[in-house]
C-alpha positions as CSV (number, residue, x, y, z in Angstrom):
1,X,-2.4,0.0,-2.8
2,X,-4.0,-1.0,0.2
3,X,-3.3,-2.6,3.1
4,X,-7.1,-2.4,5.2
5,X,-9.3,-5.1,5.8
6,X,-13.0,-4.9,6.4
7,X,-16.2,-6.4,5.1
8,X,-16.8,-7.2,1.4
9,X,-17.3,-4.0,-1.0
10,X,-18.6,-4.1,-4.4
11,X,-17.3,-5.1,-7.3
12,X,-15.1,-2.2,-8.9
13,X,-13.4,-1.9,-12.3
14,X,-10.0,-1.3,-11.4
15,X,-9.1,2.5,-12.9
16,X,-8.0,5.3,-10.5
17,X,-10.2,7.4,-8.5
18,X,-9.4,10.9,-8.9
19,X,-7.8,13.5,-6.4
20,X,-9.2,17.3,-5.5
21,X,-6.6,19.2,-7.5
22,X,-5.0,21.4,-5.1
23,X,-6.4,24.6,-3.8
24,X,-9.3,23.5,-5.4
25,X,-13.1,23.6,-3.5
26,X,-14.2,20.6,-2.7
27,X,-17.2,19.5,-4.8
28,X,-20.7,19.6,-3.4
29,X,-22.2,15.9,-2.2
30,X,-23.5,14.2,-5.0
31,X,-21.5,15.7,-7.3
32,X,-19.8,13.8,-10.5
33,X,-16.6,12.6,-9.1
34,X,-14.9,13.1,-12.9
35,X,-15.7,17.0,-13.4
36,X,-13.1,17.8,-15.6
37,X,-13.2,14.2,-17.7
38,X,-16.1,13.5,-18.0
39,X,-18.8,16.3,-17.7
40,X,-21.6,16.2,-19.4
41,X,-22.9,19.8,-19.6
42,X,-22.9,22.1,-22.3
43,X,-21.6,25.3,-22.0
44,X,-23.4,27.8,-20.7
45,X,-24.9,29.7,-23.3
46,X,-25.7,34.1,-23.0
47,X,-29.4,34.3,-23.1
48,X,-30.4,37.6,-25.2
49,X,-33.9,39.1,-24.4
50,X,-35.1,41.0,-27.8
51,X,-35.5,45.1,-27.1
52,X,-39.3,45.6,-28.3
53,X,-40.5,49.0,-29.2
54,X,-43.0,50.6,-27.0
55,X,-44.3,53.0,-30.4
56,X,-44.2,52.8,-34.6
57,X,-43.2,55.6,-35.9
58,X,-45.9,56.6,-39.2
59,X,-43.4,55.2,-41.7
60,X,-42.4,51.9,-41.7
61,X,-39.1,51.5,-43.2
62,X,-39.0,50.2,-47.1
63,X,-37.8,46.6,-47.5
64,X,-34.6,46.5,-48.9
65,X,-34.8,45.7,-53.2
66,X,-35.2,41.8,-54.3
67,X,-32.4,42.0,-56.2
68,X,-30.0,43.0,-53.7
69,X,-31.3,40.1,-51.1
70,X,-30.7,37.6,-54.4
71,X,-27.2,38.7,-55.1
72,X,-26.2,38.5,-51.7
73,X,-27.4,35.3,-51.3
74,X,-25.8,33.8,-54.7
75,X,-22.5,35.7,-52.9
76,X,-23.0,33.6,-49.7
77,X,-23.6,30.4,-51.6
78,X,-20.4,31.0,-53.6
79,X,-18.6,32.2,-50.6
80,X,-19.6,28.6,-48.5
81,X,-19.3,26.8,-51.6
82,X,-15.5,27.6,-52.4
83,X,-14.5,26.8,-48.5
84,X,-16.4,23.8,-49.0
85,X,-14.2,22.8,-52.0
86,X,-10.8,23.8,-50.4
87,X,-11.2,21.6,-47.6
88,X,-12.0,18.6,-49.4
89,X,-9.3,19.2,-51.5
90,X,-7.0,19.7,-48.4
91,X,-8.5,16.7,-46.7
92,X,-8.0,14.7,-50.1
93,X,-4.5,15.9,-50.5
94,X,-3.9,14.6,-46.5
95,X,-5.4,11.2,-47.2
96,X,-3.0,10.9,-50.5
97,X,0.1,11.6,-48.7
98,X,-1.2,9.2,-45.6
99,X,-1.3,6.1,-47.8
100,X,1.6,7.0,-49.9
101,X,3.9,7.7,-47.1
102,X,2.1,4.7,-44.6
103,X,0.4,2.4,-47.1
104,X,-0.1,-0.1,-44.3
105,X,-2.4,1.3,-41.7
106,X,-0.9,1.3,-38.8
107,X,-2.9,-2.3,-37.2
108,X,-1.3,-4.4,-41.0
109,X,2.4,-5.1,-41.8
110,X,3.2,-4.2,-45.4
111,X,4.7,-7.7,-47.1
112,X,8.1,-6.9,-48.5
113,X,8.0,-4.7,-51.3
114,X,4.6,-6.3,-53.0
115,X,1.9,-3.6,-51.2
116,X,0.1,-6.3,-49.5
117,X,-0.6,-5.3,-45.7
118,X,-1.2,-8.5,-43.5
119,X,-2.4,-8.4,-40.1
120,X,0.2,-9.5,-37.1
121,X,-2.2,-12.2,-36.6
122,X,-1.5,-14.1,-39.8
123,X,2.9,-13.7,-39.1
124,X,4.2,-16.6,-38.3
125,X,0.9,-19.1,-37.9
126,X,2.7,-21.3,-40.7
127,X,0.5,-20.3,-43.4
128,X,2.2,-18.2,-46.1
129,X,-0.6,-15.4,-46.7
130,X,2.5,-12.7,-48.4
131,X,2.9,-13.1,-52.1
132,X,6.8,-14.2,-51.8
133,X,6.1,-15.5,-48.3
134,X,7.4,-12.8,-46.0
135,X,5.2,-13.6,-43.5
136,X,6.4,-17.0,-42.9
137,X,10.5,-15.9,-43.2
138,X,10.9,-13.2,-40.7
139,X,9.7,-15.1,-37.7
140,X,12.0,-15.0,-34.5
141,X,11.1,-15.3,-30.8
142,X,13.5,-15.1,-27.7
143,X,12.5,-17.9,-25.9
144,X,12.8,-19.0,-21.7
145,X,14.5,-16.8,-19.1
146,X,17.9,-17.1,-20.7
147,X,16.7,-15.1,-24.0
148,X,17.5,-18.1,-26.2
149,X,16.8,-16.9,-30.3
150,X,14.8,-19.1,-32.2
151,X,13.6,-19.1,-35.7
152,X,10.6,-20.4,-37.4
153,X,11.2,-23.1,-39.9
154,X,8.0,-22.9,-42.3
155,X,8.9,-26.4,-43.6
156,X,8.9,-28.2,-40.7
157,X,6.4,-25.9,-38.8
158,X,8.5,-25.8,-35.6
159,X,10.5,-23.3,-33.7
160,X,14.6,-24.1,-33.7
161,X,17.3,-22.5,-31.9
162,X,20.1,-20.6,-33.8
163,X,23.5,-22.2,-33.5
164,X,26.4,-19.6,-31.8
165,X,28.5,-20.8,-34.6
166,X,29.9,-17.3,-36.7
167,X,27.1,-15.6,-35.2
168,X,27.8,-11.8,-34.8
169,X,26.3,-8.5,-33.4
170,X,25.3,-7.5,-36.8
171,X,22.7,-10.8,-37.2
172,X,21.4,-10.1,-33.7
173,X,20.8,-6.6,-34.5
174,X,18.4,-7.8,-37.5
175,X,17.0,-10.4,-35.3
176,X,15.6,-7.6,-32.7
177,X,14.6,-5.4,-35.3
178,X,12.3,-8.1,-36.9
179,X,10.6,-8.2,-33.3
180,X,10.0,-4.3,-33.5
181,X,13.2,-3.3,-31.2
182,X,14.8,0.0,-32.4
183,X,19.1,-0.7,-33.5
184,X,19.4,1.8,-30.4
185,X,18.6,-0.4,-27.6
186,X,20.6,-3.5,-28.3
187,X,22.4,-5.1,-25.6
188,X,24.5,-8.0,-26.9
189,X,24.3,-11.9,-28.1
190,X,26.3,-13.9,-27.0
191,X,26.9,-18.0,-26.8
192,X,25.3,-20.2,-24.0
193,X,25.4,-24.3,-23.7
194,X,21.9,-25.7,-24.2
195,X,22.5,-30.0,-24.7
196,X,18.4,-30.0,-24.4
197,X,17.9,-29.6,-28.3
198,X,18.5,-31.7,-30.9
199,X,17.7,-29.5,-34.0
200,X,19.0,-26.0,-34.8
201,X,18.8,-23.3,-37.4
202,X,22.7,-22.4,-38.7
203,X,24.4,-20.1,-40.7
204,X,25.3,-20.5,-44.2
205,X,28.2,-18.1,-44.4
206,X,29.3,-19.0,-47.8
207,X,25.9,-17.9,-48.9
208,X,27.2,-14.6,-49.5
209,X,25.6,-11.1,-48.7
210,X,22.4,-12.2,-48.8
211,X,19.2,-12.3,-46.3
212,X,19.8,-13.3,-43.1
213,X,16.7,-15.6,-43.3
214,X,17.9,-17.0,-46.3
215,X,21.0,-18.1,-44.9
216,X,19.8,-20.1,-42.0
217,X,19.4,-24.1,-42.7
218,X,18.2,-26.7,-40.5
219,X,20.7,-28.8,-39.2
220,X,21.2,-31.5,-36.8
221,X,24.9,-30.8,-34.8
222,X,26.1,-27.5,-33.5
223,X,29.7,-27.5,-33.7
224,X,30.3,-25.4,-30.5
225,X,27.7,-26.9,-28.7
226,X,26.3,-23.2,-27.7
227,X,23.3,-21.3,-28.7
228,X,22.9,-17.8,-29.5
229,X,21.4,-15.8,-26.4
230,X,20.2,-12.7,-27.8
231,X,19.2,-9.5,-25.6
232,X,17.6,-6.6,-27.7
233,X,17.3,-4.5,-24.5
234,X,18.8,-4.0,-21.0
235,X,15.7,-4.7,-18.9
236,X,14.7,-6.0,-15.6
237,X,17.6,-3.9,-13.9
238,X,16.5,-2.1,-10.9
239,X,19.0,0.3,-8.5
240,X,17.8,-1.1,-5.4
241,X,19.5,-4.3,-4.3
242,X,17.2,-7.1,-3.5
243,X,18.0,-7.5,0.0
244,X,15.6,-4.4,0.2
245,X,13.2,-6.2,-1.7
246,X,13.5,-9.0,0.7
247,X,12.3,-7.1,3.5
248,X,8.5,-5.9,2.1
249,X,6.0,-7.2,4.3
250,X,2.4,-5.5,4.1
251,X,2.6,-2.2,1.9
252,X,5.7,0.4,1.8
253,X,6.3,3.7,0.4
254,X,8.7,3.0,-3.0
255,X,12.3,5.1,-3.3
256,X,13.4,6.5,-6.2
257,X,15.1,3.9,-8.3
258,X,13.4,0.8,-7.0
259,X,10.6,0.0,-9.7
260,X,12.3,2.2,-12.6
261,X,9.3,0.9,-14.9
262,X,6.2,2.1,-13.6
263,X,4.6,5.4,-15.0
264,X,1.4,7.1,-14.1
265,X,-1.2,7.9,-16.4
266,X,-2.5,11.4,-16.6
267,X,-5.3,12.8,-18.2
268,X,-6.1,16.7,-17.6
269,X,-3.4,17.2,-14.8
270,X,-4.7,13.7,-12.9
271,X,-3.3,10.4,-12.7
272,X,-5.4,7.9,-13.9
273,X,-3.7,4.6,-13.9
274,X,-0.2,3.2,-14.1
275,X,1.9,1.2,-16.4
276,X,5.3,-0.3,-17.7
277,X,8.1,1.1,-19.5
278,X,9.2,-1.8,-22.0
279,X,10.9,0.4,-24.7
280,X,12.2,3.7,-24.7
281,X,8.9,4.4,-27.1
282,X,6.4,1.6,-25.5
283,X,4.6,1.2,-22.5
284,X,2.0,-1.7,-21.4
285,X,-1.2,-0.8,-19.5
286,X,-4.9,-2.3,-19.2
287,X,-7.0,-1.8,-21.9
288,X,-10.1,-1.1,-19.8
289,X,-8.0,2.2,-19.3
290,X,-8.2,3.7,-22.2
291,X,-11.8,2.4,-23.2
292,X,-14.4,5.1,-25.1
293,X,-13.7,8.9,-24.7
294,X,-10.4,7.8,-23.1
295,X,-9.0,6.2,-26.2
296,X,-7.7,9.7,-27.9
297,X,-3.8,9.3,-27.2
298,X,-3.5,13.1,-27.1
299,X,-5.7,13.2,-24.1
300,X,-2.9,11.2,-21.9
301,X,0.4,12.6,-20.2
302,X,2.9,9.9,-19.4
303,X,5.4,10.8,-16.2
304,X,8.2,8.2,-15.3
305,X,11.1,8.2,-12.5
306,X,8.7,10.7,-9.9
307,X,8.0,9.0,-7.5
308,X,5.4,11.7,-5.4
309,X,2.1,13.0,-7.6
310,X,2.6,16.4,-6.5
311,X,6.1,16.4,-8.7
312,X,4.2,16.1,-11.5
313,X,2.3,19.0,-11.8
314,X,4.8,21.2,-12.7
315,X,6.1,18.6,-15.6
316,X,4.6,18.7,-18.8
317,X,5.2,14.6,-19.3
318,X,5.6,12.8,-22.2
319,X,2.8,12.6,-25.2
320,X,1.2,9.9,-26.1
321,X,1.2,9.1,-30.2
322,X,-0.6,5.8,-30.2
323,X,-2.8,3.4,-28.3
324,X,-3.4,-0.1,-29.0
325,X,-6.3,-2.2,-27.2
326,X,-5.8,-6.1,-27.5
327,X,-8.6,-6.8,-30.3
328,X,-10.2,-9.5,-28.1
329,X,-10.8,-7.3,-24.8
330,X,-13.8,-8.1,-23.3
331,X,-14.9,-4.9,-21.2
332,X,-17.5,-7.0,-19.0
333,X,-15.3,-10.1,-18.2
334,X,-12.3,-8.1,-18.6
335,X,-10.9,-10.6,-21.1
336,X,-7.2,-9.4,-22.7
337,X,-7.3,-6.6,-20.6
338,X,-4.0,-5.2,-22.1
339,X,-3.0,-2.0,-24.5
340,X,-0.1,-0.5,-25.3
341,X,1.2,3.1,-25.8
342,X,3.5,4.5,-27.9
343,X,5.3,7.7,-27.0
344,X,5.6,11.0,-29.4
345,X,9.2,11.0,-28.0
346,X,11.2,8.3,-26.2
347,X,12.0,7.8,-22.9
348,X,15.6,8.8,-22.0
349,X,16.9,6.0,-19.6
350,X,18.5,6.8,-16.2
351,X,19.6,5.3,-12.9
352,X,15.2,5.8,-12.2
353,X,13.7,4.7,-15.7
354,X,14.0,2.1,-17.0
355,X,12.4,-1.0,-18.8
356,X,10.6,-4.3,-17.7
357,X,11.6,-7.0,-19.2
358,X,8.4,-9.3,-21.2
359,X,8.1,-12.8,-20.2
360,X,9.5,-15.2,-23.1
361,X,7.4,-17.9,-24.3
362,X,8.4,-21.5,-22.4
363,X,8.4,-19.5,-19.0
364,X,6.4,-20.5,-16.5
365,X,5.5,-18.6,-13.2
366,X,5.0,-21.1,-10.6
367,X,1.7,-20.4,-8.0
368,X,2.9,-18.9,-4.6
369,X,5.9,-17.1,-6.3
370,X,6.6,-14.1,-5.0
371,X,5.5,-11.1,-7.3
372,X,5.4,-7.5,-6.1
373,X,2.8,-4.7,-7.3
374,X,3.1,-1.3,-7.3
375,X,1.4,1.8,-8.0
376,X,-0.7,5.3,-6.6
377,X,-3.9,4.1,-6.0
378,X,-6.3,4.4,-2.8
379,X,-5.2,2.7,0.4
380,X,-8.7,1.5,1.1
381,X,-11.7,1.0,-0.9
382,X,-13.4,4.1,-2.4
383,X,-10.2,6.1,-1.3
384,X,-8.5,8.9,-2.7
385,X,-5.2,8.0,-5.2
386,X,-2.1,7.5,-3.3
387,X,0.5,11.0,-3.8
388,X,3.5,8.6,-3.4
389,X,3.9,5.5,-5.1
390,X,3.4,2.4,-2.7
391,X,4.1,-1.3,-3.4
392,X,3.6,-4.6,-1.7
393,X,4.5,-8.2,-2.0
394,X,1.6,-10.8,-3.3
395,X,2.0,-14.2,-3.9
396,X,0.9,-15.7,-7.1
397,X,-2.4,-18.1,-6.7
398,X,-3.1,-21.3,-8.6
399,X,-5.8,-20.5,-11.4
400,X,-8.2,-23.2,-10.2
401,X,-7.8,-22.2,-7.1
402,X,-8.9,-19.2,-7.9
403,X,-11.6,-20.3,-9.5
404,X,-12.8,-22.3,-7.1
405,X,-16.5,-21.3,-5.9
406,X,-15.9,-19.3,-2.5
407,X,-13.2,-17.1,-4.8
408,X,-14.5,-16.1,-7.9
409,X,-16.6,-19.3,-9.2
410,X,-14.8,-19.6,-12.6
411,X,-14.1,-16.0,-13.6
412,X,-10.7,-16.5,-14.2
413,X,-9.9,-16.7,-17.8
414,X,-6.4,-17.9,-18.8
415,X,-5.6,-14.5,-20.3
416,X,-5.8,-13.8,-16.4
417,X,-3.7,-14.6,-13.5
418,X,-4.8,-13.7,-9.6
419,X,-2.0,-12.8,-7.0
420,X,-2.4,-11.6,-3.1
421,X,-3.5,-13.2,0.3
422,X,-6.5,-14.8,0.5
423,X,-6.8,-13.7,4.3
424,X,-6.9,-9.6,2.6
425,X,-4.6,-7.1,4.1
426,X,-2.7,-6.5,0.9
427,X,-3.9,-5.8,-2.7
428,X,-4.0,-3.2,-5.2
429,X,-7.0,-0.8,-5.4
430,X,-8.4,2.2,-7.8
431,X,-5.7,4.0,-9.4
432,X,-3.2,0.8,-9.8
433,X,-4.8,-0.2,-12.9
434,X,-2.3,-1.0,-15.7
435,X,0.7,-1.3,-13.5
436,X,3.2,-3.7,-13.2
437,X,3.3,-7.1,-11.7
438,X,6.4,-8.0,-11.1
439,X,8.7,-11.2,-10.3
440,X,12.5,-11.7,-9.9
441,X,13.9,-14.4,-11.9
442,X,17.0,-15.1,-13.0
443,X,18.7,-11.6,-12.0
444,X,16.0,-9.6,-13.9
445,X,12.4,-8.6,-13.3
446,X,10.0,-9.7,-15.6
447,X,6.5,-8.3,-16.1
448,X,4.4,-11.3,-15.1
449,X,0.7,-9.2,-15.2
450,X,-1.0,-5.8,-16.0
451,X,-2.9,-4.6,-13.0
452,X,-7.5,-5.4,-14.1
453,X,-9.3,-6.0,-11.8
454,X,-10.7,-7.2,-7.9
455,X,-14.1,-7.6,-5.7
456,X,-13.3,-4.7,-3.3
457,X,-9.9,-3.7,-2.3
458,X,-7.9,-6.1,0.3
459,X,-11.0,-8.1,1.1
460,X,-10.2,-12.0,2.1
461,X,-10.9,-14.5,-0.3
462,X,-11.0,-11.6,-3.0
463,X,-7.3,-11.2,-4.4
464,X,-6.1,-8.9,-7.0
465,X,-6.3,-9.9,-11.2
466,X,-4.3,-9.4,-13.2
467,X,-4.0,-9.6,-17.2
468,X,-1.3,-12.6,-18.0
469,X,1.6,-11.5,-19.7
470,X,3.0,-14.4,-20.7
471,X,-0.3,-14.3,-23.3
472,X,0.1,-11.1,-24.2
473,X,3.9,-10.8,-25.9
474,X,3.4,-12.3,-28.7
475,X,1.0,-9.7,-29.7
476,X,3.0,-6.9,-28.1
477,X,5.8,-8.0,-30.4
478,X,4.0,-8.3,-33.4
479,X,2.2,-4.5,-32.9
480,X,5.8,-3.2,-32.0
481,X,6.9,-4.3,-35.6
482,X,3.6,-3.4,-37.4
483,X,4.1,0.3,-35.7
484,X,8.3,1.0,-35.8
């Protein structure tokens, strides 16, 4: 987080310088400023000089018998060749249980009962690719800032609200599990009045105990005029009144409780980048950190609700199980520049962490709305990360604005959205990449971009970029479910 201006740096990939660890020397000049990630250096190996003799004695020692050299060989060979076969048999044995207990791997969905893994990609595109159809049946979306369910009609090929009418808990419970929330988080559904639409999906109830899919119908009328609103989380809550938020201008030091979402990254004791809680087992960060050697999930320690770096090392942080890169990323444009992680354990929620809500499809987040970043990266270009976290208000900017040739000539792809002042003063900087940017809409924040990437930190006419959420959670939701 910065707030310095000053003449035009170079371009920079947006991932976090690292800090001296404490009490440590500082390195000499010149030296690699990753020592513990990424050196390159072998080990140093003990160099043994051979003892020559000065004198031979008259009679050389006798070679040891043929046969003896032979029949410790064949004992060797034996020897190798038997803990060559137990581990093939133990790695064989491994791959047997994988596929028996996760038949799917873990980027497929398994079609109902058949064996058939699909990938996310093909759910719900209105092709039926399952043998029975599964993966046209099962598709729900919460749609618009009031979390309005909607099912997928396959015959019609168009997305239809569900009708309140005997709608329960136990449906909406289903309903978030199919988009790869855990029974454990759900909030509620409940009825809201919606006269915009003229076609819904209802309930069958004399349809007995069957699917829940299989008892919704297309109809025209809604008896009670409502539809369901259905929350599979409690997100977007923050313990800070917004009247505090109202009063950011430039960059601040964060208190505890105010952005309960944001985590930092570690890898070997050092924070990295940031990200956003969005389930008790999921976070969102940018996939251009956790590219190459940086992919390995146990090679990451997630912290949440510390708000100083200095805290953290004497945690041991949460371990990382899985990390997902959007397919598509693009490392030199920074195209879907999003990942996710999964935890080993979850996240217990508190008063300090807590969740972002995702932006629902049919929201739109209007340019020069107020959005707020946050995060421990340098406070000037080239700078050390940040030991508290900082954040700072930055308006959203118009895409072909920020396109335009004196801003970054037509580098902004729409998986990309650009926020900050175009005078400089206020941006994000190494170390915030992968955090949150955030709006507040409709009494909840909503994760509106992943922090990727900038020309310099701060400078005017160079604003932050960020990677477009609203893109990005359809496939979040359909990796949640392929991975429960």
């Amino acid at each position: 987080m910065t707030s310095t201006l000053g003449p035009p740096p170079p371009y920079y990939e947006n991932r976090g310088f690292q800090p001296e660890p404490p009490y440590a020397a500082r390195p000499a000049a010149g030296a690699h400023p990753y020592p513990q990630l990424f050196s390159t250096n072998p080990p140093s190996v003990p160099s043994y000089i051979p003892r020559v003799a000065t004198h031979q004695s008259s009679r050389p020692a006798a070679p040891p018998p043929r046969r003896t050299c032979a029949a410790s060989l064949r004992k060797t060979i034996i020897i190798i060749l038997s803990i060559l076969i137990v581990i093939c048999c133990a790695i064989a044995a491994f791959f047997i249980w994988y596929f028996v207990e996760n038949h799917c791997l873990s980027s497929l969905i398994e079609c109902g009962s058949s064996g058939v893994c699909m990938s996310p990609s093909q759910w719900c595109d209105g092709v039926s690719d399952c043998p029975n159809g599964e993966d046209e049946t099962r598709c729900v979306r919460l749609f618009g800032p009031n979390f309005i369910l909607e099912v997928y009609s396959p015959v019609s090929k168009s997305w239809y609200p569900v009708c309140h009418d005997d709608w329960n808990d136990d449906y909406g419970k289903i309903a978030c599990k199919d988009m790869g929330y855990s029974v454990d988080t759900y909030f509620y559904s409940r009825g809201v009045p919606d006269v915009s639409f003229k076609s819904y999906m209802k309930l069958n109830t004399s349809a007995g105990n069957i699917d829940l899919y299989k008892k919704l119908y297309s109809s025209g009328s809604c008896a009670s005029g409502n539809v369901v609103s259905l929350r599979c989380i409690e997100c977007g809550l923050s313990s800070k009144s917004a009247s505090i938020m109202n009063r950011i201008v430039g960059g601040s030091g964060a208190v505890l409780g105010q952005w309960p979402w944001q985590v930092s990254l570690h890898v070997q004791g050092t924070h990295v980048c940031g990200g956003s809680i969005i389930t008790p087992h999921w976070l969102v960060t940018a996939a251009h950190c956790v590219e190459g050697r940086l992919s390995d999930p146990h090679s990451w320690r997630v912290y949440a609700g510390i708000l100083n770096q200095d805290e953290m090392l004497f945690r041991s942080g949460y371990k990382v199980q899985l990390i997902i890169s959007h397919p598509d990323y693009d490392t030199d444009s920074k195209d879907n520049d999003v990942a996710l992680m999964k935890l080993e354990t979850p996240l217990s929620f508190t008063e300090t962490v807590r969740p972002v809500c995702l932006p629902n499809p049919g929201m739109m987040f209007q340019p020069n709305q107020q959005c707020w970043i946050s995060g421990w990266g340098a406070e000037y270009q080239g700078g050390k990360t940040s030991n508290n976290l900082n954040y700072v208000a930055v308006p959203l900017i118009e895409r072909s604005r920020c396109n335009s040739v004196y801003i970054y000539n037509g580098m902004i792809l729409p998986t990309m959205i650009c926020a900050g002042d175009l005078a400089g003063g206020i941006d994000s900087c190494q170390g915030d990449s992968g955090g949150p940017l955030v709006t507040h809409h409709h009494s909840v924040w909503w994760l509106v971009g992943d922090t990727s990437w900038g020309t310099g930190c701060a400078t005017p006419n160079k604003p932050g970029v960020y990677g477009n959420m609203t893109v990005f959670t359809d496939w979040i939701y359909k990796n949640m479910q392929a991975n429960r």
